[in-house]
Structure formats: C-alpha cells, structure tokens
RODO-2510 file (C-alpha; in nm, 4 decimals, decimal comma):
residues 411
     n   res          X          Y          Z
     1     x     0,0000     0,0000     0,0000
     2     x     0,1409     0,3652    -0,0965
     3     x     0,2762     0,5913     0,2035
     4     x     0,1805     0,2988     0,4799
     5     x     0,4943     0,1065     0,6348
     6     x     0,3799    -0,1821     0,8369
     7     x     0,3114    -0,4970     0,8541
     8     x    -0,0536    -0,4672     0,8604
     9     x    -0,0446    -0,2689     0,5025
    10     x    -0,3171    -0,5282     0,4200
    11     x    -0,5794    -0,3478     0,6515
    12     x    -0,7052     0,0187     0,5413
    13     x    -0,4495     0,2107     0,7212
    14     x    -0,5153     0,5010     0,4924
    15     x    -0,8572     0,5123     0,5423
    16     x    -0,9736     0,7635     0,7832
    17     x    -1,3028     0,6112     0,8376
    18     x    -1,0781     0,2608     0,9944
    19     x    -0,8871     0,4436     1,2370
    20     x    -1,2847     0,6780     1,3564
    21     x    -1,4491     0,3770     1,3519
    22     x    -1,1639     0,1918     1,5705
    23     x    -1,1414     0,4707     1,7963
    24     x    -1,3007     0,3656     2,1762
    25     x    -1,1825     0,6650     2,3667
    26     x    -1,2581     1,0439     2,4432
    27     x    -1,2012     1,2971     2,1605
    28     x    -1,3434     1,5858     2,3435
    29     x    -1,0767     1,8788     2,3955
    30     x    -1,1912     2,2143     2,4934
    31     x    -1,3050     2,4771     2,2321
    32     x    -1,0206     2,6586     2,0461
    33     x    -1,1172     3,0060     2,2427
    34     x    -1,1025     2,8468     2,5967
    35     x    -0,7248     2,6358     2,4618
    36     x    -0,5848     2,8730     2,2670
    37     x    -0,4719     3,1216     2,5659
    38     x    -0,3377     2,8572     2,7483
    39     x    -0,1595     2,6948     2,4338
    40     x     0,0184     3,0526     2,3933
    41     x     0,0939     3,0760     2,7694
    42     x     0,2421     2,7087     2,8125
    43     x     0,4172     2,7293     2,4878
    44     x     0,5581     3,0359     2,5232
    45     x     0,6512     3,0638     2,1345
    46     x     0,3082     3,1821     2,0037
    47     x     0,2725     3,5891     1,9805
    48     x     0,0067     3,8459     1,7983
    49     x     0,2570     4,0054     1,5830
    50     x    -0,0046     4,3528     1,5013
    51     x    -0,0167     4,3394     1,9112
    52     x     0,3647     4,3582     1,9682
    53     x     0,4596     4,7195     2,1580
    54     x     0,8145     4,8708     2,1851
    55     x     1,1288     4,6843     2,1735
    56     x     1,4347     4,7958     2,3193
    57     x     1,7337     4,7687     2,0700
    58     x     1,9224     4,5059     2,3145
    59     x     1,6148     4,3154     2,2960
    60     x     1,6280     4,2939     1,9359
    61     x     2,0046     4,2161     1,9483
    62     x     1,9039     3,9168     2,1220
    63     x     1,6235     3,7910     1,9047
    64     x     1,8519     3,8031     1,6415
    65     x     2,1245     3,6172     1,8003
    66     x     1,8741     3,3814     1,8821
    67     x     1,7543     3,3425     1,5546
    68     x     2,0737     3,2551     1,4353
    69     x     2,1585     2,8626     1,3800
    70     x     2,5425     2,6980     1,4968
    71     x     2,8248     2,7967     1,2433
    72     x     2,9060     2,4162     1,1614
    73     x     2,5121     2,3855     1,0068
    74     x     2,6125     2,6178     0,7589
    75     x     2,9497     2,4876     0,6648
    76     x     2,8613     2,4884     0,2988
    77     x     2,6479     2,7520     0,1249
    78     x     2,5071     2,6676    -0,2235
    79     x     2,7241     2,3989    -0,2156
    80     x     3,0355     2,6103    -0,2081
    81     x     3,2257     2,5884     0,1460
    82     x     3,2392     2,8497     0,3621
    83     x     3,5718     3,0549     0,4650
    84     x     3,5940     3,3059     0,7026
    85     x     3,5148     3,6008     0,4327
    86     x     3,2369     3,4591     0,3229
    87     x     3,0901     3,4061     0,7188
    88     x     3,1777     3,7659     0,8038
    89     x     3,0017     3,9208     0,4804
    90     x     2,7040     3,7271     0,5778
    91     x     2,6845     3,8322     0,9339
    92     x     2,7941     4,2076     0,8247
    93     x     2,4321     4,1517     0,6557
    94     x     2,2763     4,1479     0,9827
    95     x     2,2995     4,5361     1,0547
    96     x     2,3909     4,5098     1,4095
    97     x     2,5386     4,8924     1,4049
    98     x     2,2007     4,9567     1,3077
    99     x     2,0194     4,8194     1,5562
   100     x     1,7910     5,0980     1,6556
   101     x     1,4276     5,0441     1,8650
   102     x     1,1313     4,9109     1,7443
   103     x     0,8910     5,1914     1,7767
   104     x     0,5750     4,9859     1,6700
   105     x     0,5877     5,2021     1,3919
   106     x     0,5932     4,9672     1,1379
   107     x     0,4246     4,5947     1,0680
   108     x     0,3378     4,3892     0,7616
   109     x     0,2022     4,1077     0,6124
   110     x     0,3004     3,8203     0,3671
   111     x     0,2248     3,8762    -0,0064
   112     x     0,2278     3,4993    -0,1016
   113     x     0,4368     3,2069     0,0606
   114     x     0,7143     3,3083     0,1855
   115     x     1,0877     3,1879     0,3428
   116     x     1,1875     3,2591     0,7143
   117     x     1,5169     3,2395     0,7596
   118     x     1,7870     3,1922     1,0360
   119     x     2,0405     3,4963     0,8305
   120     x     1,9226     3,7382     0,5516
   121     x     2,0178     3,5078     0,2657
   122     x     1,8467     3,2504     0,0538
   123     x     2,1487     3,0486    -0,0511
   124     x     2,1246     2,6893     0,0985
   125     x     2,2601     2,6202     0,4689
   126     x     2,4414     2,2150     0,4596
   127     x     2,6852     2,0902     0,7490
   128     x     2,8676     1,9281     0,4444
   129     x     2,8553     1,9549     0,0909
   130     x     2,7127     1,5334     0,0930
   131     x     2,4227     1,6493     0,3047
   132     x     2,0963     1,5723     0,1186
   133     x     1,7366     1,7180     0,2189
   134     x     1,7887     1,9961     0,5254
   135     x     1,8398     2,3202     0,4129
   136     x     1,9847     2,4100     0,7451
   137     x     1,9204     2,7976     0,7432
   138     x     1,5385     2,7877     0,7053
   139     x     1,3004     2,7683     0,9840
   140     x     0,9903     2,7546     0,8352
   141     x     0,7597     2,9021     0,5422
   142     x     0,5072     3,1320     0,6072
   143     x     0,1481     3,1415     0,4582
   144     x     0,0038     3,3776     0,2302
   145     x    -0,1332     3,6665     0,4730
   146     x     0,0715     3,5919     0,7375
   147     x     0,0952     3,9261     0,9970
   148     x     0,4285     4,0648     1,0988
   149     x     0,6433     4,3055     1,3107
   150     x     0,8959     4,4710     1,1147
   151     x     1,2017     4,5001     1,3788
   152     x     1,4635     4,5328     1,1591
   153     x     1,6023     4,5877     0,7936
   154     x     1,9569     4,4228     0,6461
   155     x     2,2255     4,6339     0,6049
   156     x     2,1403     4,6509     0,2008
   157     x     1,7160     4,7070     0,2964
   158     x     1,6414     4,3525     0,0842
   159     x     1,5397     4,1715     0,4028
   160     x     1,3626     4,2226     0,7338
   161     x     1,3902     4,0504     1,0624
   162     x     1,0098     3,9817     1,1529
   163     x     0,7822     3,8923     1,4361
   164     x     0,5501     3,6551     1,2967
   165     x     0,2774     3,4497     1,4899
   166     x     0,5031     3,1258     1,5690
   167     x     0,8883     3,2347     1,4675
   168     x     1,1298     3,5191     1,4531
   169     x     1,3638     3,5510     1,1385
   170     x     1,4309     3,6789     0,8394
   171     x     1,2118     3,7477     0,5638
   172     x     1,2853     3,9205     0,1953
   173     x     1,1596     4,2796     0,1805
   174     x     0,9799     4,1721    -0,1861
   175     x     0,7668     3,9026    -0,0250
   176     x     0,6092     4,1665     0,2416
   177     x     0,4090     4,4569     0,2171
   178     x     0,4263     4,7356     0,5217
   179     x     0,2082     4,9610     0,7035
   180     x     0,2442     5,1965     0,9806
   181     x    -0,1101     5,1479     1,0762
   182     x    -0,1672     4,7379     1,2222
   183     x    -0,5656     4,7976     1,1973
   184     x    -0,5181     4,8086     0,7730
   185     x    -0,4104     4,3905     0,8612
   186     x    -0,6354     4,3246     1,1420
   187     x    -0,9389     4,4438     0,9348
   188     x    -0,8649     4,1975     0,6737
   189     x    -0,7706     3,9140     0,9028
   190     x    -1,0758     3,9597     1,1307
   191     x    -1,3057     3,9335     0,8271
   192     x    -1,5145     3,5864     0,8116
   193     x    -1,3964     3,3149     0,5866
   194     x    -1,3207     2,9980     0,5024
   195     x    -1,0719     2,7440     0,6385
   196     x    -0,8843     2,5249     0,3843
   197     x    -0,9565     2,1716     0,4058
   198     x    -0,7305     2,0067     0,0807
   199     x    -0,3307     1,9382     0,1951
   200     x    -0,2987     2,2734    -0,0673
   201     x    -0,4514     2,5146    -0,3031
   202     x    -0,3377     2,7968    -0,5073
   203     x    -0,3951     3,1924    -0,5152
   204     x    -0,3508     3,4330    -0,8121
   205     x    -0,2417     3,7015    -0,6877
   206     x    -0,1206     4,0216    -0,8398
   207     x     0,2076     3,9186    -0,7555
   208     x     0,2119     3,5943    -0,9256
   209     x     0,0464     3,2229    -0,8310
   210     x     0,0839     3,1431    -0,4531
   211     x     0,0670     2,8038    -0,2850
   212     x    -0,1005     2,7654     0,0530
   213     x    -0,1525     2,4734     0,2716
   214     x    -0,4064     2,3010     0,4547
   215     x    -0,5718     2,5113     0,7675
   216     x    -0,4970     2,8185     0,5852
   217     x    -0,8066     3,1011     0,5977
   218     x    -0,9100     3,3078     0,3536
   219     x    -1,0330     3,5864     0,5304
   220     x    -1,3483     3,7785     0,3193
   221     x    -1,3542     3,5163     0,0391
   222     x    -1,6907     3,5771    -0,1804
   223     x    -1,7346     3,3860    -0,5590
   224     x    -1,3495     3,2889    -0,5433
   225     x    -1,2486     3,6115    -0,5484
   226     x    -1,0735     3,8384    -0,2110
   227     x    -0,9281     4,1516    -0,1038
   228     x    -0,5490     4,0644    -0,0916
   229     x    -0,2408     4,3254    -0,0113
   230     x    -0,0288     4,4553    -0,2411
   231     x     0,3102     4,7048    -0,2544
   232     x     0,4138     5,0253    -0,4362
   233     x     0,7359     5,0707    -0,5324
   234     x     0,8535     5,1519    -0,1691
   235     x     0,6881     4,8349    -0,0302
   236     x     0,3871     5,0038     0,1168
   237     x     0,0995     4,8203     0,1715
   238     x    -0,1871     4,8704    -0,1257
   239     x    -0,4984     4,6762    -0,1912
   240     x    -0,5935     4,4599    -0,4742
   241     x    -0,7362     4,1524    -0,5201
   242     x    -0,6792     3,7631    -0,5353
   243     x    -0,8329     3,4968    -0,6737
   244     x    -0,8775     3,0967    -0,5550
   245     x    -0,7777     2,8744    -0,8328
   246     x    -0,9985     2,5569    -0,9010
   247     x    -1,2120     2,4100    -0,6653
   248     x    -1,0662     2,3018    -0,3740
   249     x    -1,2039     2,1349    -0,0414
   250     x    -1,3303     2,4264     0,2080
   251     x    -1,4921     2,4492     0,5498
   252     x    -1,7515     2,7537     0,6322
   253     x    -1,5643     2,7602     0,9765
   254     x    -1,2935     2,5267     1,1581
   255     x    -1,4826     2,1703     1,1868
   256     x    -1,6095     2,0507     1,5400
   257     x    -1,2734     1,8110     1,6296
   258     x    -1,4145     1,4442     1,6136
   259     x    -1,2584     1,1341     1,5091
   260     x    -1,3978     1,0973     1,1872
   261     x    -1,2773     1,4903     1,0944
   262     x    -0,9448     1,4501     1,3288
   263     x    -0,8282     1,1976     1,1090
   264     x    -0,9685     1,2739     0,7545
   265     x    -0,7670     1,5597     0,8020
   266     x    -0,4394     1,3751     0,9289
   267     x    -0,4450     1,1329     0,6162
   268     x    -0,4889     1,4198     0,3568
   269     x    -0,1502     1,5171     0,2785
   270     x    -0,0520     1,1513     0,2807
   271     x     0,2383     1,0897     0,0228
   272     x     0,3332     1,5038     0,0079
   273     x     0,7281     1,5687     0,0140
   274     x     0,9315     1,6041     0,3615
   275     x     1,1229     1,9143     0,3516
   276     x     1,3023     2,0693     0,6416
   277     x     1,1269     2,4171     0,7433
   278     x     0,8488     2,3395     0,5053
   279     x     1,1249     2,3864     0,1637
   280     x     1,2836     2,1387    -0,0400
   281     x     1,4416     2,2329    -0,3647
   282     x     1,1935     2,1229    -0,5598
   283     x     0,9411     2,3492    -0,4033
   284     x     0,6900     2,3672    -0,0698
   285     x     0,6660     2,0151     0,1808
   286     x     0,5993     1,9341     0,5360
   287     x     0,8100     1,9020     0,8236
   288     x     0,7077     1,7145     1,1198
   289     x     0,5775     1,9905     1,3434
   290     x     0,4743     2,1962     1,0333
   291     x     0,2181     1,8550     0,9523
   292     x     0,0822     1,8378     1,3162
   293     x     0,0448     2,2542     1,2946
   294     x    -0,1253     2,2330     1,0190
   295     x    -0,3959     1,9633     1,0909
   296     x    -0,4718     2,1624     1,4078
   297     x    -0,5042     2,4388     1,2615
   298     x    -0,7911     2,3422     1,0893
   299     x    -0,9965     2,2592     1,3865
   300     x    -0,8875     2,6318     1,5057
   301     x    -0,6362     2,5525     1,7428
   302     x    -0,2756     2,6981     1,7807
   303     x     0,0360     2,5189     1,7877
   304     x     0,3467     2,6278     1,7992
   305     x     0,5681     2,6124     1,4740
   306     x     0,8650     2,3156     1,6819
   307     x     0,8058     2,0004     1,7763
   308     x     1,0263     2,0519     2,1044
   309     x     0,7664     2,3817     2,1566
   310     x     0,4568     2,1499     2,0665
   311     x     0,5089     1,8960     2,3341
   312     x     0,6004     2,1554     2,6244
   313     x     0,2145     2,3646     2,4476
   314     x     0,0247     2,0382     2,4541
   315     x    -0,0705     1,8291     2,8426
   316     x     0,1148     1,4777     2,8822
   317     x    -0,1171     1,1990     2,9449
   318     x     0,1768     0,9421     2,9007
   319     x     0,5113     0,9669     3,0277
   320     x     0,7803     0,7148     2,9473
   321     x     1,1307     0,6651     3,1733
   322     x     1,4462     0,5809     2,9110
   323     x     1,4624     0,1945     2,8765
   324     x     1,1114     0,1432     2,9715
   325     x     1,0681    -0,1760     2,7821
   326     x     0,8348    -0,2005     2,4305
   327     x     0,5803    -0,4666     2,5681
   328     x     0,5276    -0,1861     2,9073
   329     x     0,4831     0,1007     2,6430
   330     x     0,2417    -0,0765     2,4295
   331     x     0,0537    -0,1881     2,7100
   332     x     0,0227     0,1560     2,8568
   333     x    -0,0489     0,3371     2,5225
   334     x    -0,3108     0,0701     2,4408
   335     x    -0,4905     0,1525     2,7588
   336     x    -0,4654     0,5768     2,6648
   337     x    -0,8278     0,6864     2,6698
   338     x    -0,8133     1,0623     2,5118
   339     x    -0,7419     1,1807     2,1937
   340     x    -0,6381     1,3397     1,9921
   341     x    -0,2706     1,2668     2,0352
   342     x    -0,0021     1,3848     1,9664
   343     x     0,3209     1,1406     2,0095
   344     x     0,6339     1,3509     2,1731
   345     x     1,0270     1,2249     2,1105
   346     x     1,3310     1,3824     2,0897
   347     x     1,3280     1,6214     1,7643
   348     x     1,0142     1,4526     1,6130
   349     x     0,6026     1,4525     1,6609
   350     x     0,3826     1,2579     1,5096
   351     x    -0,0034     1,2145     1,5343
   352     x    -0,1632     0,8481     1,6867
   353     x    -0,3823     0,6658     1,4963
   354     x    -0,4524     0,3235     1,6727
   355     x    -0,3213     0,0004     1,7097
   356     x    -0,4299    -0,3294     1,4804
   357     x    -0,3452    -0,6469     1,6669
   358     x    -0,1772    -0,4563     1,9406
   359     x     0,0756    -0,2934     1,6704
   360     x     0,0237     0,0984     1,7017
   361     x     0,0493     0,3527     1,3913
   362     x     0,1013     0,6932     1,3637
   363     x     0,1235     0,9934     1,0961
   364     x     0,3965     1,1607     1,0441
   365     x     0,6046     1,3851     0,8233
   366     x     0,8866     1,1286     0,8155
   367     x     1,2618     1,1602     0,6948
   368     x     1,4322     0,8300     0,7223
   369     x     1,4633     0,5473     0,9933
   370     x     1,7234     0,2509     1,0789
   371     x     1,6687    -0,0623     1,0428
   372     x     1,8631    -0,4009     1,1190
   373     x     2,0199    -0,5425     0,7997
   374     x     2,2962    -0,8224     0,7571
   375     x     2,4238    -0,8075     1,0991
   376     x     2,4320    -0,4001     1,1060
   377     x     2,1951    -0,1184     0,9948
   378     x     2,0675     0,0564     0,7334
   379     x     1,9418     0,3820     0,6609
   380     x     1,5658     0,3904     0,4711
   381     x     1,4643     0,6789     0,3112
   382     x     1,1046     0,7634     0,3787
   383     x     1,0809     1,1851     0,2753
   384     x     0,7190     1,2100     0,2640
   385     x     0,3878     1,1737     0,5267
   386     x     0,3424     0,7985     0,5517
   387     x     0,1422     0,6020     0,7925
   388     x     0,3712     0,3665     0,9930
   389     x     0,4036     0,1193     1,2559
   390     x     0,5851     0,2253     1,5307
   391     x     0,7494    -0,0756     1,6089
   392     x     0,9374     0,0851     1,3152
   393     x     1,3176     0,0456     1,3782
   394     x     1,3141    -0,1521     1,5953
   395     x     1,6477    -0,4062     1,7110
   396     x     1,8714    -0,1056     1,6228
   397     x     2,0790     0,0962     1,8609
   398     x     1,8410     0,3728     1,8674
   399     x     1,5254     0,1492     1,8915
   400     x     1,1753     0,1465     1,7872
   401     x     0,9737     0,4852     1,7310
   402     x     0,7619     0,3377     2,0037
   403     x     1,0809     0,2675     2,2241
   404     x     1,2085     0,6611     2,1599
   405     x     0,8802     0,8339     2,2773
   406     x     0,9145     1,0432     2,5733
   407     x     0,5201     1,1244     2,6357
   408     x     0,1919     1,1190     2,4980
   409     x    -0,0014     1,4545     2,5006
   410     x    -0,3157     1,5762     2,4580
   411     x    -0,4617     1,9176     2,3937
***
C-alpha cells in the first residue's frame, strides 16, 4: 500500500473512516477560544505580531542572536564551502550597528508564501557539501497573509527581521508589504472566511500564483475572489485583489474536532514531500511539526511552529522513563483513553492513529529510519507523510519509534 509502512499494510491504514471507527476513547478537547490562551501561555513561542509594543534595541540584538543557527550547520552555502570572508560578509548583513528600537511604527504582512530564515540570505545552509534534504538555514515558510512586526532591515534594505505568529527571522523585503497602521491587517484578518480543508490550493495574486496549505483562511472570500495586499514601489501596503484557483475542499468555519474529521484531516496530505522548514528544492513540503500545525489548525487551534515547543504547548497523558521496555509502552499506550494525540520524542512529533493487533500507527512527516540489515543497519529513506508502525526500527541501537517516545499529550 502507498505511504503505509507496516506490517498490517493489508488493513485500510489510509482510510480515515478505519482508524474513527476503531477509535473507543474520548475525543473531546476544549473549544479553540477556551485552549488557545493557554496553548500561547504554556508554549511560550506563540505571539500576535499587530499586538507587539516597543522593543528595546538590546532586545532585538538578542532575538537576532537567537535566531541565528550553529556555524558548523552552515558549513557549505550553495554547495560552495564556507571561509571566514564569506561568514563575516554574511553576518555584516545582519545590521547590528544599526540596531535601533522598534517603535511599533511599522508591521506587515506576507504577499504569497514566503521563506523565514535563520540569516538574511536565501542560498542553501548544509553541514557538508554530501548532506541531502535539510536546508539548514530555514526555519519555516510562512502562509500567504501571514501578519508581521517589522524590527529590523539588512544592512542593504532587501530583508527584514520579523515577528511573525510562531517564529522570529528573516524574511525578503519583496515578499512583504508594510504599514504603519496594524488595523489596515487586522481588518482583513478579522473578516469571516473559510478554512482550507485540501493538503494545498493555489492563489492568483497580483504578484504571481501562490501556494497555501491546509488550515490556511481566507479571510473575506466571496465567488473565489478576495481583497489581498499589495506594494508600491517603496513596499507600502496597497490593496488589490486575489483569486482561488480551481475548486478546492473548504470548510464555512474550523470543523467541530471528532474522530472521523481529526483523522480525515491527518491522512490528507498523505504521500506530500518532507522538507526541512516546510522547503525542499523542488518546491513547498511538510516538516514534522509543520504537519501536526497544520492539521490543528484546521480545527482552530494553535500550535506552535517546533516540535520541542509542541510537546512543552500540549498536556502529557503518558510519560515514558528511558529503557522502559516495548511490551510496558504498548501496554500503557493501548490503555490511553483521550485523543487526539499527539506522540512527543526527541526532535520529532507525530499524530496516533490506533493500534491493529496490538501494533500501534502513527502519521507523520517522516525523513528516514534505521533498520537491522545483515548483521548491522541501514538507513531507509522515507521523505514524505506515511502512515507507519511504530514498532518501526526496531532491534537497532536507537530502537523502535515506540521505544524513543518520551510522552503522549493531549490538547
């Protein structure tokens, strides 16, 4: 079966209607409005960028040093190593002598999809110049009308560091329209609309074609057609209008959160490309976190953008010791009686699905895994959302997906 690993592939494990129709415990989280605030507060990497006051120029200093990744992920830059010119030219780009206050003087908002990235360039980040998949300078990709904070410009005015509802980083001054006056966004976003419902659909905009991805809004939508920023030549915000190409799958409002809805949505973007920070070079993908984001999202509920930020957000039901045996763990997560669930390990997330003969599955944005082979290991590639088992790995050094969980939470 296509995008399922496991050695039940024979049952329907792609089939949202097995997993609702298999599921025996509660699915009954609070309503996005009483979760959200809490979410934001436990998280404590979720922010309302149009709400964001002064910021003293230290402060900024910070964010960007935060915001920053280790030298060694960047060792190699389009392929071409990096010497000590090249570094220094690409942190002179960073315009610390300019630092200066943020005044809340000045926000903006996302013309299309756009890159967030750890330094103000788009050349690709790699640790060496082998390294296949992880562009190691992006953090994620933001959505078309995604709301900013506009802290700070480059030291050549083609980038700005941002504030934007789940990262800081650096975004290119051509993908953003600004405004002095936050209200101009907040209009637009308050407006009633849609949620998306299809893993992605397109916008023409007057800027080009745009991608967007599942749980996406589109705020005012009426016969296709929406009000949808635009800049003049200085980047100032203007109005215009976009347009929704073809037909795709849309919800009035976010959906009530049930089984049968919780994992229709978790199965959609089976088989779509894993890409570090939501990029790969062909184009846009999922990352772990980004896939469990997303699918929340839908249902109206706020994640944070990393996984490491998702599990601290979301409430452990399950907590597992190191070496706590496999049998113990699949006992224990066989008796869990909430959902929806969202499976916590070092670096990684993934979303539960059920077990079939005792063997539990998961979702997942999924890169590779080890697995025993001819008296060693061997790396599989997976790079796409795939259904698994997670007894997946398992008799290798690291162990079994199952055996490398830290906690089970729920909303």
């Amino acid at each position: 079966m296509p995008h399922v690993l496991s050695p039940h592939a024979g049952a329907r494990l792609a089939d949202p209607e097995f997993w609702a129709e298999r599921w025996r415990g509660r699915f009954d989280p609070e309503a996005p409005a009483a979760l959200n605030p809490r979410l934001v507060e436990r998280s404590g990497a979720l922010w309302d960028p149009l709400e964001l006051g002064p910021v003293a120029a230290a402060t900024l200093g910070e964010w960007i040093e935060a915001a920053r990744v280790p030298d060694d992920w960047w060792a190699v830059l389009d392929g071409r190593p990096v010497d000590e010119a090249a570094r220094a030219e690409t942190y002179a780009r960073l315009n610390l002598a300019g630092l200066r206050p943020f005044k809340a003087d000045r926000y903006g908002i996302t013309l299309g999809r756009a890159n967030l990235r750890a330094l103000p360039t788009a050349a690709r980040g790699h640790k060496r110049n082998d390294e296949e998949g992880f562009d190691r300078l992006q953090h994620t990709a933001l959505e078309p009308l995604t709301p900013l904070a506009l802290l700070h410009p480059s030291r050549d005015g083609t980038w700005w560091f941002v504030q934007a509802p789940d990262y800081r980083g650096w975004v290119r001054a051509r993908e953003l329209a600004w405004t002095e006056l936050p209200g101009e966004i907040a209009n637009l976003l308050a407006q009633p609309g849609p949620v998306l419902l299809s893993p992605t659909a397109e916008l023409e905009t007057a800027c080009g074609t745009t991608p967007m991805q599942m749980g996406s809004r589109l705020p005012g939508l009426r016969g296709g057609m929406l009000a949808y920023p635009a800049r003049d030549e200085h980047g100032q915000l203007l109005w215009s209008k976009a347009r929704l190409v073809g037909d795709p799958e849309l919800a009035p409002e976010p959906p009530a959160l049930t089984p049968a809805a919780f994992f229709a949505r978790a199965l959609a973007p089976l088989g779509r490309p894993y890409g570090w920070g939501g990029l790969t070079p062909a184009g846009p993908a999922l990352d772990c976190s980004r896939f469990v984001q997303d699918v929340f999202k839908v249902f109206g509920y706020r994640l944070p953008r990393d996984a490491s930020a998702q599990c601290r957000a979301t409430r452990p039901a399950l907590v597992f010791e190191p070496g706590e045996p496999h049998a113990s763990r699949a006992r224990r997560l066989a008796e869990l009686e909430g959902g929806p669930a969202v499976l916590c390990m070092p670096g990684h997330v993934m979303l539960y699905l059920g077990a079939v003969e005792g063997c539990h599955h998961a979702v997942h944005a999924f890169w590779a895994y080890k697995r025993p082979e001819n008296g060693g290991e061997a790396t599989a590639a997976v790079r796409r959302v795939v259904v698994t088992s997670l007894d997946l790995g398992r008799g290798t050094a690291a162990g079994s997906l199952l055996e490398r969980l830290t906690s089970v939470n729920l909303l």
